[in-house]
C-alpha atoms as a printed R data frame, in Angstrom:
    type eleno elety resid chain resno       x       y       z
1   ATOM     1    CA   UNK     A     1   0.000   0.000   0.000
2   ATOM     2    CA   UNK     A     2   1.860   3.128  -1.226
3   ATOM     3    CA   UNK     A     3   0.869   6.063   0.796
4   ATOM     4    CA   UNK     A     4   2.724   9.948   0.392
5   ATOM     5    CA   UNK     A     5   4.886  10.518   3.462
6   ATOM     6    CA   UNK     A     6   3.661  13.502   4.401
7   ATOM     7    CA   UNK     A     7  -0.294  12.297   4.538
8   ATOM     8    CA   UNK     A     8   0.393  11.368   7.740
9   ATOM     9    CA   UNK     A     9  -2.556   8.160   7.580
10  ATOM    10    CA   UNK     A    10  -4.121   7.134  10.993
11  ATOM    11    CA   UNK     A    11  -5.609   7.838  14.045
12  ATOM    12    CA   UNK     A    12  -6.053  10.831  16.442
13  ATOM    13    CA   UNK     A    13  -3.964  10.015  19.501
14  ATOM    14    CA   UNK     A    14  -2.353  12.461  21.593
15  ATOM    15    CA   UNK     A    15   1.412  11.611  22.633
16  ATOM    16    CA   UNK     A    16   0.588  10.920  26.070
17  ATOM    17    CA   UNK     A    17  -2.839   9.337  25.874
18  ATOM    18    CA   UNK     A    18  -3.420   6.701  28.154
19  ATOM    19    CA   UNK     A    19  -5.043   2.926  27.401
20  ATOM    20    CA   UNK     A    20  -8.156   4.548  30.397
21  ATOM    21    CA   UNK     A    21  -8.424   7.682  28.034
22  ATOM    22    CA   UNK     A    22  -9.027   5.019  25.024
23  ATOM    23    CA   UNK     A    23 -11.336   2.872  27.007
24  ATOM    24    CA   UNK     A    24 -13.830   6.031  27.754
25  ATOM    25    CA   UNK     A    25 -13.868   6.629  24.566
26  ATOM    26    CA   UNK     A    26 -16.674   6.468  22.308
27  ATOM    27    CA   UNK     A    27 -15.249   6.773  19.345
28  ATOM    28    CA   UNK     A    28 -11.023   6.589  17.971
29  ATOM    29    CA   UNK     A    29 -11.315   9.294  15.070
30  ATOM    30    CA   UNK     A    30  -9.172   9.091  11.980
31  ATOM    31    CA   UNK     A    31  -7.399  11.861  10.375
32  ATOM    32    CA   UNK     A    32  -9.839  13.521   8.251
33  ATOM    33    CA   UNK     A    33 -10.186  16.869   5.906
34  ATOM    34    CA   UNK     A    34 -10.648  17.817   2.185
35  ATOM    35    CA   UNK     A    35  -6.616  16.283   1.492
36  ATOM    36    CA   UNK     A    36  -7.838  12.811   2.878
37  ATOM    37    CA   UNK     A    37 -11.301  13.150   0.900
38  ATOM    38    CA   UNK     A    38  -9.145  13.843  -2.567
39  ATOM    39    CA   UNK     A    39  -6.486  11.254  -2.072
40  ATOM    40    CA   UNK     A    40  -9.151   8.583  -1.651
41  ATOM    41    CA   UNK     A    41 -10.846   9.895  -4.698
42  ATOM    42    CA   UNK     A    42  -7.448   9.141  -6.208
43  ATOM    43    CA   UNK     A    43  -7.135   5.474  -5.415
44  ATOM    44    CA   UNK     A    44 -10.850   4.821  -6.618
45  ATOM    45    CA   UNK     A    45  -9.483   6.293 -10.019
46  ATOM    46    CA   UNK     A    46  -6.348   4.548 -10.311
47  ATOM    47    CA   UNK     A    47  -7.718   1.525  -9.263
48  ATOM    48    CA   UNK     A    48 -10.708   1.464 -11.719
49  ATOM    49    CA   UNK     A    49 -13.552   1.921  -8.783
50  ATOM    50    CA   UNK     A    50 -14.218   1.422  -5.543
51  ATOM    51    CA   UNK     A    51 -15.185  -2.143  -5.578
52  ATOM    52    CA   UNK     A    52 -12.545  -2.789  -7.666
53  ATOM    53    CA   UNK     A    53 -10.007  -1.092  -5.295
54  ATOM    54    CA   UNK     A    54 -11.938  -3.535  -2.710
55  ATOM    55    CA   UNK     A    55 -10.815  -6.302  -4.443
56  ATOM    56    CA   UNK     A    56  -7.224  -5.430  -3.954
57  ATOM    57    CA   UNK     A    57  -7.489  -5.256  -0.722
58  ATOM    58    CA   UNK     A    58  -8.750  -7.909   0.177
59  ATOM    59    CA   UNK     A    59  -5.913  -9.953  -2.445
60  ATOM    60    CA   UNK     A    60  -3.550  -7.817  -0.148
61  ATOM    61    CA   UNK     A    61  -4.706  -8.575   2.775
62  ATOM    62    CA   UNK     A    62  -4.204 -12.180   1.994
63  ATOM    63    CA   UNK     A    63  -0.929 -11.355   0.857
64  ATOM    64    CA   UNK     A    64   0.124 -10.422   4.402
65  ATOM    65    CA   UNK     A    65  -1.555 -13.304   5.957
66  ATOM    66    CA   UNK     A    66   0.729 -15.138   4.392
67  ATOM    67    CA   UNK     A    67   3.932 -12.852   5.128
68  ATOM    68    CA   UNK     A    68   3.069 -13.633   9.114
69  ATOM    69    CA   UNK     A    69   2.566 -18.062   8.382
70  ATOM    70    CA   UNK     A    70   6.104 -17.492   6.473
71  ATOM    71    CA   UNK     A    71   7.329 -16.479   9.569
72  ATOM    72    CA   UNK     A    72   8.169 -12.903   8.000
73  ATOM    73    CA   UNK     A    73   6.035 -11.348  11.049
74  ATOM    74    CA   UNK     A    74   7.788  -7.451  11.279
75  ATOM    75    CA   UNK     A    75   6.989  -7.384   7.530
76  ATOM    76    CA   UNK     A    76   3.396  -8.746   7.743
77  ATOM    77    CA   UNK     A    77   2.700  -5.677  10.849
78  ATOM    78    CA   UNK     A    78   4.388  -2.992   9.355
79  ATOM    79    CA   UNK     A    79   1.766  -4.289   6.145
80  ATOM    80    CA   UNK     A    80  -0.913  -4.706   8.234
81  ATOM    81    CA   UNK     A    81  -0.303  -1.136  10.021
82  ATOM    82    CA   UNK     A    82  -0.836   0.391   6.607
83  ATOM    83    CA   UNK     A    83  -3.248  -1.766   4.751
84  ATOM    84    CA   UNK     A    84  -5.803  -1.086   8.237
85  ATOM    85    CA   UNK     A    85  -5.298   3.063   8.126
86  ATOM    86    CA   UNK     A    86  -6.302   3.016   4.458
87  ATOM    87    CA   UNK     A    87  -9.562   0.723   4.769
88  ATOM    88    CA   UNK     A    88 -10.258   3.224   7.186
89  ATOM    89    CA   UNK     A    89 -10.120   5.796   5.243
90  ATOM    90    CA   UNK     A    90 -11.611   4.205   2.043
91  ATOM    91    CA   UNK     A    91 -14.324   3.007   4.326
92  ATOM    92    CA   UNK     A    92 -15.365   6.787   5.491
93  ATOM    93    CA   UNK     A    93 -15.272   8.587   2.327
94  ATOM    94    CA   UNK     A    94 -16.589   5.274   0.083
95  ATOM    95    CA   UNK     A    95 -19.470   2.704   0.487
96  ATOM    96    CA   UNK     A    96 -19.130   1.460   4.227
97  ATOM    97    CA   UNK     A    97 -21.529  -1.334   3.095
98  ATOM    98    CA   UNK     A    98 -18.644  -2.415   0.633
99  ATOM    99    CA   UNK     A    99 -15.584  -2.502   2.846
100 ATOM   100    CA   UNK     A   100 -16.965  -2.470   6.360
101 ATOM   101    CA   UNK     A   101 -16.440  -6.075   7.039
102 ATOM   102    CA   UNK     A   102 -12.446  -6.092   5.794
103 ATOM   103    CA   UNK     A   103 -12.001  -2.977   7.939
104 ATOM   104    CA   UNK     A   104 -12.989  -5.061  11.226
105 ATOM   105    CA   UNK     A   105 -11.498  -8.813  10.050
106 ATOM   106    CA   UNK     A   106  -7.911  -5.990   9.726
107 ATOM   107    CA   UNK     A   107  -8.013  -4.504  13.155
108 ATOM   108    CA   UNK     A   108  -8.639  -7.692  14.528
109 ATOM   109    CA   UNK     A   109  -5.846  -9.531  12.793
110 ATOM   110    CA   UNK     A   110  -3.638  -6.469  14.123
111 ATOM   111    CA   UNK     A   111  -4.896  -6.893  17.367
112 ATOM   112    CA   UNK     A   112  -4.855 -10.276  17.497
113 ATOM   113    CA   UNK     A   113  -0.400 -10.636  16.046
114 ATOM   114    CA   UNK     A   114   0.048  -8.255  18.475
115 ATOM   115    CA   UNK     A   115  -1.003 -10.108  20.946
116 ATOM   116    CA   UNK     A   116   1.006 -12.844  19.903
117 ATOM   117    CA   UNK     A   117   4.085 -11.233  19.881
118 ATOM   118    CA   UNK     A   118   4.051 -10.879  23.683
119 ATOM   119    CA   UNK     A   119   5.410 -13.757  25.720
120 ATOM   120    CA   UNK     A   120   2.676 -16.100  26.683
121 ATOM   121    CA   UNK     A   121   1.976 -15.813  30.433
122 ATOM   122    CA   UNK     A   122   3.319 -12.560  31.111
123 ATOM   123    CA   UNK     A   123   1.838  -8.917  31.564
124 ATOM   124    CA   UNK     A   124   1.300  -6.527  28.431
125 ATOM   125    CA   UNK     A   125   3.131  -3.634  28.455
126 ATOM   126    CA   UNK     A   126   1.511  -0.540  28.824
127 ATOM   127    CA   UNK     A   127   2.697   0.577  24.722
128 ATOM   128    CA   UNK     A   128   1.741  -3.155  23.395
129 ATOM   129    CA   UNK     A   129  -1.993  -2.754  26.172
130 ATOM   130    CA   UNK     A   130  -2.598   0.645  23.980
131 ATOM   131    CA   UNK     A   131  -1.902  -0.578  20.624
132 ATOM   132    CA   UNK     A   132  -4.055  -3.668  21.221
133 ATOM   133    CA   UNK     A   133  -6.812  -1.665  22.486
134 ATOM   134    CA   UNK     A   134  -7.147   0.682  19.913
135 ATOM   135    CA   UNK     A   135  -6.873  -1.632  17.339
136 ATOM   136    CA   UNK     A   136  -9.926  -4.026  18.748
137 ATOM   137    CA   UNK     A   137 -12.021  -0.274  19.371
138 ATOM   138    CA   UNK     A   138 -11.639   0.259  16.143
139 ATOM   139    CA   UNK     A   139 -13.272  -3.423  15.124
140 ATOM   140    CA   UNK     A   140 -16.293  -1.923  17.458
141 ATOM   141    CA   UNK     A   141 -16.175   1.293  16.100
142 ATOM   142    CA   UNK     A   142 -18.102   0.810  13.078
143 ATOM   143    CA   UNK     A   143 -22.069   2.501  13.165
144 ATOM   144    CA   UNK     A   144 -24.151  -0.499  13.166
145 ATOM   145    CA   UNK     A   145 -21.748  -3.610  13.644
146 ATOM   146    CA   UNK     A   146 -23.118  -6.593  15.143
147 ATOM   147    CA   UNK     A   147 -19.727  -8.716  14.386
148 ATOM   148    CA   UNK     A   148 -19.435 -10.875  17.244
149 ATOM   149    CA   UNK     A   149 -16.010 -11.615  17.334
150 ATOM   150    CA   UNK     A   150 -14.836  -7.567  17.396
151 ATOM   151    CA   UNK     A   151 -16.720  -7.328  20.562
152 ATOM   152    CA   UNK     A   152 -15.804 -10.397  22.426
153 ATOM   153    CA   UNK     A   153 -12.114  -9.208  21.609
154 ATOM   154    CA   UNK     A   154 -12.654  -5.692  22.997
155 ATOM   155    CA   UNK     A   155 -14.059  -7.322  26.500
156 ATOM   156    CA   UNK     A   156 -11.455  -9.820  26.844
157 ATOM   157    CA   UNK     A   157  -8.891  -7.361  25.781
158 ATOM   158    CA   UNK     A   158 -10.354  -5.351  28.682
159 ATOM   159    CA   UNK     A   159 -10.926  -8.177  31.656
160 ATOM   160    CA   UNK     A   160  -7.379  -9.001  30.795
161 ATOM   161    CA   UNK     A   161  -6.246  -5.785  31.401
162 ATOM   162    CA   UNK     A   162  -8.480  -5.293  34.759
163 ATOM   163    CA   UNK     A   163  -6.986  -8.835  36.138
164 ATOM   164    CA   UNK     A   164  -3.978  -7.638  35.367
165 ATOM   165    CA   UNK     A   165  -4.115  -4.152  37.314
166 ATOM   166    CA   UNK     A   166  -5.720  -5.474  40.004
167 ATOM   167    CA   UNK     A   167  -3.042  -8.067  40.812
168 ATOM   168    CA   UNK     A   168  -0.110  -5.774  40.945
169 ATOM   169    CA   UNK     A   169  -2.775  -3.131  42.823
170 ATOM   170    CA   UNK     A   170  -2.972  -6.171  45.498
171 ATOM   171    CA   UNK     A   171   0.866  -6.420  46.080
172 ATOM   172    CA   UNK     A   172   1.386  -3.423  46.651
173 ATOM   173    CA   UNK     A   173  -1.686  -1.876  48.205
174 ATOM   174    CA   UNK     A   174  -4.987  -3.282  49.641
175 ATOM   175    CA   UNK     A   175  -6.761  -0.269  48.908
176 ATOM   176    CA   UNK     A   176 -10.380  -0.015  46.688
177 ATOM   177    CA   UNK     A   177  -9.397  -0.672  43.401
178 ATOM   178    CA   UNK     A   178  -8.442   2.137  40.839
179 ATOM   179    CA   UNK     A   179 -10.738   3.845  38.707
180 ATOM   180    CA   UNK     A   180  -8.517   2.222  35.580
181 ATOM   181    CA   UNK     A   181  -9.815  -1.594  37.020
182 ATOM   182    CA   UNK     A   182 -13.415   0.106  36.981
183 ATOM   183    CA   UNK     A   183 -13.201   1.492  33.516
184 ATOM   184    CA   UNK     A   184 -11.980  -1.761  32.105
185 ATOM   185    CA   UNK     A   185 -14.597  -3.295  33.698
186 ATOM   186    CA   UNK     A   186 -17.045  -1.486  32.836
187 ATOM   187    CA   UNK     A   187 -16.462  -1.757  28.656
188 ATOM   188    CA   UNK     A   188 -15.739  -5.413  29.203
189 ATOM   189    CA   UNK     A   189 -19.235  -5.838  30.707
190 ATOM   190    CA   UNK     A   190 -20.797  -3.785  28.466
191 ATOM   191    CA   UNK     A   191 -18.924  -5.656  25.262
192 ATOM   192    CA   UNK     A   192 -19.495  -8.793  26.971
193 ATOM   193    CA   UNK     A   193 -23.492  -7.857  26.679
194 ATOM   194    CA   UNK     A   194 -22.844  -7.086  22.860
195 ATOM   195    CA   UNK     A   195 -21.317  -9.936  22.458
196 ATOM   196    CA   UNK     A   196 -23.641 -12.648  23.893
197 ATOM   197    CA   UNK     A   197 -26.538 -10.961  22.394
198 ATOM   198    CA   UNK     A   198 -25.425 -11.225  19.059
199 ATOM   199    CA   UNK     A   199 -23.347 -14.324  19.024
200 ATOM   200    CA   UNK     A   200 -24.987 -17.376  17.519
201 ATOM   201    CA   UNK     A   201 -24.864 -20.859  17.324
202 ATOM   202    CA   UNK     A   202 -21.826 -20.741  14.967
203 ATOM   203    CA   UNK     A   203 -20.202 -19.451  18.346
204 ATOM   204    CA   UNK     A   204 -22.189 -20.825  21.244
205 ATOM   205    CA   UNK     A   205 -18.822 -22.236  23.186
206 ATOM   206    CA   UNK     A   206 -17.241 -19.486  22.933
207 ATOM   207    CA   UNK     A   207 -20.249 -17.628  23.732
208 ATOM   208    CA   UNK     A   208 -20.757 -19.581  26.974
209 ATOM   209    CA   UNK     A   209 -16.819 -18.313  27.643
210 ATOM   210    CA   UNK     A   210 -18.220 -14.684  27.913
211 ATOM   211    CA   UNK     A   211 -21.207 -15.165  30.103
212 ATOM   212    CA   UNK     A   212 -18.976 -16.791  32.445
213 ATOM   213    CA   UNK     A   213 -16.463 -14.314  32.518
214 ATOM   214    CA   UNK     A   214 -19.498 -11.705  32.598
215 ATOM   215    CA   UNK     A   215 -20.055 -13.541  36.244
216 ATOM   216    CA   UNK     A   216 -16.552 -12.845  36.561
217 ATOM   217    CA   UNK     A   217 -16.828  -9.344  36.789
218 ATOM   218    CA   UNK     A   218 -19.857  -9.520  38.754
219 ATOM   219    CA   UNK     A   219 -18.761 -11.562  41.721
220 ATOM   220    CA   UNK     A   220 -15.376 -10.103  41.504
221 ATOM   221    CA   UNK     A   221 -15.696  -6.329  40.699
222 ATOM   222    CA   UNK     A   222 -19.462  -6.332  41.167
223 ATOM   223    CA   UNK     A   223 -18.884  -3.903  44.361
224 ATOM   224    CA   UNK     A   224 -16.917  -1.325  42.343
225 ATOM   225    CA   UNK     A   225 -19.221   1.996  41.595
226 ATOM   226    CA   UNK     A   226 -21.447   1.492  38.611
227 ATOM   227    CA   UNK     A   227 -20.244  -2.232  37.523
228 ATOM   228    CA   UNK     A   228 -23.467  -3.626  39.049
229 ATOM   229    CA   UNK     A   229 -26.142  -1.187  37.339
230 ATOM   230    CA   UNK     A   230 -24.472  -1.480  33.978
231 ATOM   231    CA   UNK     A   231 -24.722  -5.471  34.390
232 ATOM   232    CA   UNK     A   232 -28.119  -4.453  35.669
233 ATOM   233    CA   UNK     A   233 -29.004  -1.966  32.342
234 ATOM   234    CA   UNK     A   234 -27.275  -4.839  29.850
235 ATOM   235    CA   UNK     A   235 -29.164  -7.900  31.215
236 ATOM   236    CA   UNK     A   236 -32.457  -6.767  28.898
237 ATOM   237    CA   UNK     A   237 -30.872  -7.757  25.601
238 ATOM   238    CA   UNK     A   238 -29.633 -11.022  26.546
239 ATOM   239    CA   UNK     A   239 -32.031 -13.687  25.951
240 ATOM   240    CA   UNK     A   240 -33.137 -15.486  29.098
241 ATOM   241    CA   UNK     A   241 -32.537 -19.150  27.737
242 ATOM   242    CA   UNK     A   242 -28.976 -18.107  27.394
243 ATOM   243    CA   UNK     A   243 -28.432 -18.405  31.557
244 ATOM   244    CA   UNK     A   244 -29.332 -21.849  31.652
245 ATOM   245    CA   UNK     A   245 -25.925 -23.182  30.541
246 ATOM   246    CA   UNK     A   246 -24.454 -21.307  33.545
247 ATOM   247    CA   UNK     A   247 -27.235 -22.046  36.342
248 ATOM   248    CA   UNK     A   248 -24.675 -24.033  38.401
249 ATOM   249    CA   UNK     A   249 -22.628 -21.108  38.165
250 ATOM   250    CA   UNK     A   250 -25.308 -18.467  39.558
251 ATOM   251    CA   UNK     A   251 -26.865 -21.146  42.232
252 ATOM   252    CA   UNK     A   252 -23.650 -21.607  43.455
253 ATOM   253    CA   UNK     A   253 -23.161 -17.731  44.749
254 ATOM   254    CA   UNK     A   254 -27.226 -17.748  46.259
255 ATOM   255    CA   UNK     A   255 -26.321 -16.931  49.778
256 ATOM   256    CA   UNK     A   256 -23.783 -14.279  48.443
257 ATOM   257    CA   UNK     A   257 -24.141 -10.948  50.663
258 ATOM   258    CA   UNK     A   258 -22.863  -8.152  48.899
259 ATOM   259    CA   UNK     A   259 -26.039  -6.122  47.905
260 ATOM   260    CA   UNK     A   260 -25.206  -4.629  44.918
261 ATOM   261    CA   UNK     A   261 -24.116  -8.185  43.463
262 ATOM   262    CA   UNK     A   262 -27.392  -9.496  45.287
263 ATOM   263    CA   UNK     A   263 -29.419  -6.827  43.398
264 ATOM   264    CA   UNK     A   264 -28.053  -8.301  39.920
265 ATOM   265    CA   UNK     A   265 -28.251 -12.356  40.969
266 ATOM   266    CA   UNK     A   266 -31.799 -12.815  42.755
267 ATOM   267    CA   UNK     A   267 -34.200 -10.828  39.993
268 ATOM   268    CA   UNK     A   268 -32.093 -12.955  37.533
269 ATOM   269    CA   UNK     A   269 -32.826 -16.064  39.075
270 ATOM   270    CA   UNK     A   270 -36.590 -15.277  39.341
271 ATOM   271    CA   UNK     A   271 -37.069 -14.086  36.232
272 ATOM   272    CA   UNK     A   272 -35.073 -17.542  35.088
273 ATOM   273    CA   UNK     A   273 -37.391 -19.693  37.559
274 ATOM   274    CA   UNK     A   274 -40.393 -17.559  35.749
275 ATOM   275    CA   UNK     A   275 -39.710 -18.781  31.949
276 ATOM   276    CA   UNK     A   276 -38.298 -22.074  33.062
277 ATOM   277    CA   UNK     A   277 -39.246 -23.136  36.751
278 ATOM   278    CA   UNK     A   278 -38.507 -26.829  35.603
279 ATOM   279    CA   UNK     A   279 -34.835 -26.322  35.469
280 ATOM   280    CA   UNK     A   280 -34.474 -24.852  39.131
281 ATOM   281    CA   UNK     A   281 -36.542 -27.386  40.991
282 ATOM   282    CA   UNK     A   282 -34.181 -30.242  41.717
283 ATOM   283    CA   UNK     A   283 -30.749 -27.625  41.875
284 ATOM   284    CA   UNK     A   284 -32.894 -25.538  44.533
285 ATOM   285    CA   UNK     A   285 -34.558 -28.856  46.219
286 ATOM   286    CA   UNK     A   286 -30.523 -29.719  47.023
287 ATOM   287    CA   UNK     A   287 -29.891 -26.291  48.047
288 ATOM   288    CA   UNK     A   288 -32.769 -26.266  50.960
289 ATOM   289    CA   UNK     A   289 -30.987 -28.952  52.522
290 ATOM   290    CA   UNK     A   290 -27.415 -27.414  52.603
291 ATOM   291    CA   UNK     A   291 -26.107 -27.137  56.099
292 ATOM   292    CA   UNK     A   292 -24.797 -23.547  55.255
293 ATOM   293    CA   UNK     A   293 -27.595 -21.389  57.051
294 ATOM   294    CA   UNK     A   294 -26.651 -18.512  54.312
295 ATOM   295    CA   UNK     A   295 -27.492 -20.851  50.883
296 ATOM   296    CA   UNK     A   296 -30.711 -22.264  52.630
297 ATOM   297    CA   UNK     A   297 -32.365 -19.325  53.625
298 ATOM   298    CA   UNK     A   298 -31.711 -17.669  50.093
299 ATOM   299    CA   UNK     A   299 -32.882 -20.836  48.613
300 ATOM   300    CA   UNK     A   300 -35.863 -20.482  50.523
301 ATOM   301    CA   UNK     A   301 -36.390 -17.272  49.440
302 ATOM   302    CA   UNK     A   302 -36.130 -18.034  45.889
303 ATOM   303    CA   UNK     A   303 -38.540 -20.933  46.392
304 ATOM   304    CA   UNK     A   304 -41.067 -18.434  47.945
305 ATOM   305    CA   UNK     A   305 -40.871 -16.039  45.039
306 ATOM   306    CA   UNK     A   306 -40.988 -19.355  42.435
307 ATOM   307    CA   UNK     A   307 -44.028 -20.378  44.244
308 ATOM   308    CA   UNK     A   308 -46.176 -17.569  43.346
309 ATOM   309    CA   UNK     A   309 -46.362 -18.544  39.454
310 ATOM   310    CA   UNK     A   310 -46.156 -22.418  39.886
311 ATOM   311    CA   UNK     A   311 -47.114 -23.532  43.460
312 ATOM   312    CA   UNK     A   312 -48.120 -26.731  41.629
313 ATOM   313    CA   UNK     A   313 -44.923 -27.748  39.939
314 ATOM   314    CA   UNK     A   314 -42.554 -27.075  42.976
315 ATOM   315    CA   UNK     A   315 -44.733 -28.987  45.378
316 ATOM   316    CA   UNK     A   316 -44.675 -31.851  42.934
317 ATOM   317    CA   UNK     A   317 -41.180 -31.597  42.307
318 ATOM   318    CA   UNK     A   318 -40.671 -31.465  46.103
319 ATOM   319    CA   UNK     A   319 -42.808 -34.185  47.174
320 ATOM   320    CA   UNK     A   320 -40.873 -36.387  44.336
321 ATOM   321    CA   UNK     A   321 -37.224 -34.994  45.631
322 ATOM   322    CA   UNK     A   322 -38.367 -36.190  49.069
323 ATOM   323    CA   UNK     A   323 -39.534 -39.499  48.139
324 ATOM   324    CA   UNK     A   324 -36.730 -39.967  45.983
325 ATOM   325    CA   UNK     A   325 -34.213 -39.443  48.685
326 ATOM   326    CA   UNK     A   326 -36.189 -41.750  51.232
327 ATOM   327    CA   UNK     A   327 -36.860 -45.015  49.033
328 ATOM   328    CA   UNK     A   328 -32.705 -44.141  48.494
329 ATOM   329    CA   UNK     A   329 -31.746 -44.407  52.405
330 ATOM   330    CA   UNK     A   330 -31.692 -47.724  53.263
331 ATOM   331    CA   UNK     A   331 -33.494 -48.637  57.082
332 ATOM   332    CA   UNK     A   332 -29.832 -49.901  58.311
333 ATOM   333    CA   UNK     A   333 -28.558 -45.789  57.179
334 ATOM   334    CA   UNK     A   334 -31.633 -44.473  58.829
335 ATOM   335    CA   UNK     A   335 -31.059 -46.519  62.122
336 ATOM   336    CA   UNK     A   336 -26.891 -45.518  62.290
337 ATOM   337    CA   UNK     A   337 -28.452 -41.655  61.764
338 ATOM   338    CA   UNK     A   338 -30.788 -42.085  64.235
């Protein structure tokens, strides 16, 4: 990709700007004006039209795929840097509709090598944490994009970044956590939302990955000013039928006591035991027998709240739990308990 010098192709970042600056963000804006506008005029013309010019870009792009499997890897970035700053800008002053979809598979290849090109296991740097963020922003940045994989990127690129904070904030400190940890949490819960609500069957493991790391960041960080309501505000637009894969999960923290994490957990569960009361009966009939005074009462709780919407079913299902578990205990059991 042959760009003038002095065009000066990319993004608007100050010098100093900070990977918590990016994260507030809305938007990363590209260099724009009337010299932009005219040069991408001039590589529709010289490439015969825009779709055309698509076409070479996406031959290109394939081009440096293979640079990085050939092991040529400095090449294949320095390619990639360039090849991603002019989809942008092709994208903006051409048919988004056209090139929309190679502008976010770029920045997430970008992303995604530079990722790679950090040890396995060990921290990011705060240069490489910046680079990778803006380049996995700019995969979300697009208008209307419901491309799964740019958001489950941007909150795992995030929840990394929070785990990582908060560990060296707990050697040194035991302190409330920054307001950097919130702010990462905070855009990977909300990309974590995007993510699960759009994600389909074509990516239903890795889908089940982000609700559980969503719990992640509720039992973890779920304290931490705002990270509750905006798990609160984003539970609408996840389907309902998507928390039974993780009802263990949620069941298992019942008789949790933090309120604001309490606040997110119970209405979940009873609007869960609403659509589906048939997959909580035996998990909660276990529960009211725990010897942890905490999990039974919240069980009981629960139960209550279940029973006003299907008193039938749960005294069924209890009445066969009980029976179940005394045809089970044999008279020579009952005699030693006794």
């Amino acid at each position: 990709v042959g760009t003038p010098s002095d065009l000066r192709v990319g993004l608007i970042i100050n010098p100093g700007e900070s990977a918590d600056s990016l994260v507030n963000k809305d938007v990363v804006r590209i260099r724009s004006g009337p010299v932009y506008e005219q040069y991408c005029q001039h590589l529709f013309t010289e490439a015969g039209g825009e779709e055309t010019l698509f076409v070479q870009h996406k031959l290109y792009f394939a081009y440096i795929k293979h640079l990085w499997a050939t092991e040529r890897r400095d090449e294949a970035m320095t390619r990639l840097s360039l090849l991603c700053n002019i989809v942008d800008l092709t994208t903006h002053y051409g048919d988004a509709t056209l090139s929309n979809e190679l502008r976010i598979k770029c920045w997430l290849r970008y992303g995604d090598w530079k990722l790679a090109l950090n040890p396995p296991g060990s921290d990011l740097p705060e240069n490489l944490a910046t680079d990778v963020l803006v380049s996995y922003k700019r995969a979300t940045d697009v208008a209307v994009s419901d491309n799964y994989r740019a958001f489950h990127s941007w909150a795992l690129i995030n929840f990394r970044l929070a785990e990582q904070l908060n560990d060296k904030e707990r050697g040194t400190s035991p302190t409330k956590p920054s307001s950097m940890i919130q702010h990462h949490v905070i855009a990977a819960v909300k990309a974590f939302v995007r993510a699960i609500s759009v994600g389909t069957k074509r990516w239903s493991a890795s889908v089940q990955q982000d609700l559980l790391n969503l719990l992640s960041c509720l039992f973890k960080y779920g304290e931490l000013d705002d990270v509750s309501r905006t798990i609160n505000e984003g539970l609408e637009s996840i389907e309902i039928e998507a928390w039974l894969g993780v009802l263990p999960q949620l069941l298992a923290r019942i008789h949790i006591k933090s309120p604001s994490v309490r606040s997110v957990l119970h209405p979940l569960l009873v609007r869960l035991g609403t659509k589906h009361p048939q997959a909580m009966m035996y998990p909660l009939s276990v529960l009211l027998k725990s010897p942890v005074t905490d999990r039974k009462v919240a069980a009981e709780s629960l139960m209550n709240s279940l029973k006003a919407h299907s008193n039938a079913l749960i005294e069924e299902s209890l009445m066969v739990s009980s029976e179940l578990i005394r045809v089970a205990i044999l008279q020579l059991e009952m005699w030693h308990e006794g």
